[in-house]
Backbone as CSV, one residue per row, in Angstrom:
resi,resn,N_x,N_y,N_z,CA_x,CA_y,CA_z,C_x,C_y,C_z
1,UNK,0.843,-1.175,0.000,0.000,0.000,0.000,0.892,1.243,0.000
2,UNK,0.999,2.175,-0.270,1.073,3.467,-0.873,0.271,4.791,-0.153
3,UNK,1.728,4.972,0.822,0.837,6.567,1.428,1.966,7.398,1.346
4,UNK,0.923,8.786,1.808,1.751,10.026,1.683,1.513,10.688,3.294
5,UNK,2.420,10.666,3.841,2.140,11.355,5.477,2.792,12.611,5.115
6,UNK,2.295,13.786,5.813,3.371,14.740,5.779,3.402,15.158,7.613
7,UNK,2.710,14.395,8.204,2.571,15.035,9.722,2.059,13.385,10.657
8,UNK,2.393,13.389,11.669,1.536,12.372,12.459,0.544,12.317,12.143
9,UNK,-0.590,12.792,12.303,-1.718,12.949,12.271,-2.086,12.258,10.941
10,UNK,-1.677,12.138,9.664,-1.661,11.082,8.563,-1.589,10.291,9.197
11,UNK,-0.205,9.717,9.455,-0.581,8.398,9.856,-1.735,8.110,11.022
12,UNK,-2.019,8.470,11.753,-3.244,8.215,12.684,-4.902,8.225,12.304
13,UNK,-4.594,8.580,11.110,-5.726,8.713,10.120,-5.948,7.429,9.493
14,UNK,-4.746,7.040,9.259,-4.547,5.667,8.134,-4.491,4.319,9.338
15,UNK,-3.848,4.915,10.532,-3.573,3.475,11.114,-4.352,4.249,12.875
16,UNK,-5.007,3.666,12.912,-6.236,4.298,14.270,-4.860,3.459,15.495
17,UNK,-4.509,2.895,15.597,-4.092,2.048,16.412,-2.354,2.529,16.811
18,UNK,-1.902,3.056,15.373,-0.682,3.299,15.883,-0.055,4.263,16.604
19,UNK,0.721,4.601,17.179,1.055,5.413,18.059,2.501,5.878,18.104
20,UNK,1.836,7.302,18.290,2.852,8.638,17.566,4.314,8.646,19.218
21,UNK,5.315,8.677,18.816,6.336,8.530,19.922,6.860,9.919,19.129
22,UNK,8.052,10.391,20.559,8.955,11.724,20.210,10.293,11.071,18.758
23,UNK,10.587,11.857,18.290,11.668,11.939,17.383,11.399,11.386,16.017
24,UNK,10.022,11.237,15.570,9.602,11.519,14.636,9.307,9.228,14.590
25,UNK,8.791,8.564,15.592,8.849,7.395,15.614,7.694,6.760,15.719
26,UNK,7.391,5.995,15.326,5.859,5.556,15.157,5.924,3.736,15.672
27,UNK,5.354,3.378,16.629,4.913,1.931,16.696,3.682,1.624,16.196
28,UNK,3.532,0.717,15.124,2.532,-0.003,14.467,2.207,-1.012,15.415
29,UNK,0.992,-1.624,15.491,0.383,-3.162,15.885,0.344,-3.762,14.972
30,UNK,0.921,-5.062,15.074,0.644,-5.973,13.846,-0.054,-7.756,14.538
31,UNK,-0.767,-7.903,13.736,-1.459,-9.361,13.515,-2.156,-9.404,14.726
32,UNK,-3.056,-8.415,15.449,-3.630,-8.137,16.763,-2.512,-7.976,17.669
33,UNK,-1.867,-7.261,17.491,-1.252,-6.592,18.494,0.162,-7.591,19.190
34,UNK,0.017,-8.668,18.719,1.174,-10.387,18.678,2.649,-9.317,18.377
35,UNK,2.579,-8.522,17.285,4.026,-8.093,17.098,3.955,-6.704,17.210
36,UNK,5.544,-6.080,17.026,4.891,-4.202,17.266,5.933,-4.367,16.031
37,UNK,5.905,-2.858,15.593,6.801,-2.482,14.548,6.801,-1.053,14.745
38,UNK,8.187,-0.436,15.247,8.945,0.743,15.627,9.383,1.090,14.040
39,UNK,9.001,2.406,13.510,9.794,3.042,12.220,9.969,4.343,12.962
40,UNK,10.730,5.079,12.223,11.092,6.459,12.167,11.051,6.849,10.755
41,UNK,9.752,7.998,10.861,9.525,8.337,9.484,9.913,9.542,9.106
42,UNK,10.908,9.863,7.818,11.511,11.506,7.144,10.603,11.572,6.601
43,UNK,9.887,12.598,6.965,8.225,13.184,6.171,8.447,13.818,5.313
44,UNK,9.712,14.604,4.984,10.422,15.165,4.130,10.390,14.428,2.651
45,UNK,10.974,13.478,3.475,11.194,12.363,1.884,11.024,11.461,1.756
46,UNK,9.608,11.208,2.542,8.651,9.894,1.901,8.817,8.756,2.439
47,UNK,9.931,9.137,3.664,10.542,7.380,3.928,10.139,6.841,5.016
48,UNK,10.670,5.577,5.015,10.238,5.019,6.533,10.789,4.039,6.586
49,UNK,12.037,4.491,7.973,12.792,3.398,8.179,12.507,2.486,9.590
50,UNK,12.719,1.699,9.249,12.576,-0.233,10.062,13.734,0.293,11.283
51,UNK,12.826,0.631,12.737,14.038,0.132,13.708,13.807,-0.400,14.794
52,UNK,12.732,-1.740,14.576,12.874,-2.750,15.112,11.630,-3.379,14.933
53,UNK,11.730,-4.643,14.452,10.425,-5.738,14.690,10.353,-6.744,15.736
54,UNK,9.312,-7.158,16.214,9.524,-8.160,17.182,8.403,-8.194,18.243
55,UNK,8.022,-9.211,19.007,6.945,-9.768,19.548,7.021,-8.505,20.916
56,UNK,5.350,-9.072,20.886,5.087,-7.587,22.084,6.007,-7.952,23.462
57,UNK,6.224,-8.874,23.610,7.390,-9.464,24.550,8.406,-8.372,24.819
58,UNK,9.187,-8.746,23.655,10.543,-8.258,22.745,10.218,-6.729,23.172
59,UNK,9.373,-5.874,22.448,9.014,-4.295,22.651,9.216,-4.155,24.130
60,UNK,8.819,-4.545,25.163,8.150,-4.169,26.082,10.112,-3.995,26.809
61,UNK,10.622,-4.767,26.267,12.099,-5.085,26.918,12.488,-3.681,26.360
62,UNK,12.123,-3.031,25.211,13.388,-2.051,24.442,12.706,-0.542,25.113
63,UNK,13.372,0.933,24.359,12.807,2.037,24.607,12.462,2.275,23.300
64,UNK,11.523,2.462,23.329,11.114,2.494,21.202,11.674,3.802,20.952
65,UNK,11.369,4.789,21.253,12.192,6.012,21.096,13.604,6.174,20.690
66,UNK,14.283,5.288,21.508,15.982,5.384,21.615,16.846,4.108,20.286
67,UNK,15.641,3.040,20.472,16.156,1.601,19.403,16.807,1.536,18.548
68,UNK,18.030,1.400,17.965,17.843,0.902,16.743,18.193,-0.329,16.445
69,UNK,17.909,-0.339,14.807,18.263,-1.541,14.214,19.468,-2.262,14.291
70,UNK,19.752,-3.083,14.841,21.172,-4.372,14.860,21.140,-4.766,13.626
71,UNK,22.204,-4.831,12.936,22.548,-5.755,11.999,23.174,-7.359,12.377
């Protein structure tokens, strides 16, 4: 699917559930709420980067704000 956010509030429009964090970071619910998914989105330029997937377990251990991605 194919969106255009230019502010939080897009996405909260598109996803009722997800939830707006400081530094521009967004946690999604996925498959009832079983997994979370942390991005940080450049509204600037369309993007949205992955910094961290993993069971609501997993989330509850991290600071979604601060996370990032391990290689």
């Amino acid at each position: 699917m194919k969106a255009t956010w230019h502010q939080p509030a897009d996405i909260k429009d598109q996803y009722r559930s997800a939830s707006v964090l400081k530094n521009r970071c967004v946690v999604f619910n996925v498959k009832g709420n079983d997994y979370r998914l942390v991005v940080s989105v450049a509204y600037r330029y369309q993007a949205v980067y992955v910094k961290f997937v993993g069971t609501h377990d997993e989330y509850d251990a991290i600071d979604a704000e601060t996370v990032e991605m391990v290689h």
